[in-house]
Steps between C-alpha positions, in 0.01 A plus 500: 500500500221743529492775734203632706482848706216319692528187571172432700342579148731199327383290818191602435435444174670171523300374792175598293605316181547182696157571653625511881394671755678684765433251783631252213881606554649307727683612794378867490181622645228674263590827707835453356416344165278867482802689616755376293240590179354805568861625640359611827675383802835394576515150410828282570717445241477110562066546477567676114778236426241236650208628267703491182645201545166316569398675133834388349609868491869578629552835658901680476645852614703674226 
């Protein structure tokens, strides 16, 4: 498993690489879609959990 500091920038980069958009993650707006990357904000922990899943990334607390 790899780990990231940032995660927006691993939801990020992943979103990119499918070529999605923000509006094109479901169940989050683009306000929090923008949030979540640039690590501004306080999004919910179910919005970031949300966004990865939709990009088949899985987010844990060690």
């Amino acid at each position: 498993m790899q780990r990231i500091a940032e995660p927006g920038e691993a939801i990020r980069r992943a979103r990119r690489e499918a070529g999605l958009t923000q509006k094109d993650l479901s169940g989050v707006s683009e306000r929090t879609a923008r949030a979540i990357e640039t690590g501004r904000g306080n999004p919910t922990v179910a919005a970031l959990v949300a966004t990865a899943g939709v990009l088949g990334l899985r987010v844990s607390v060690a």
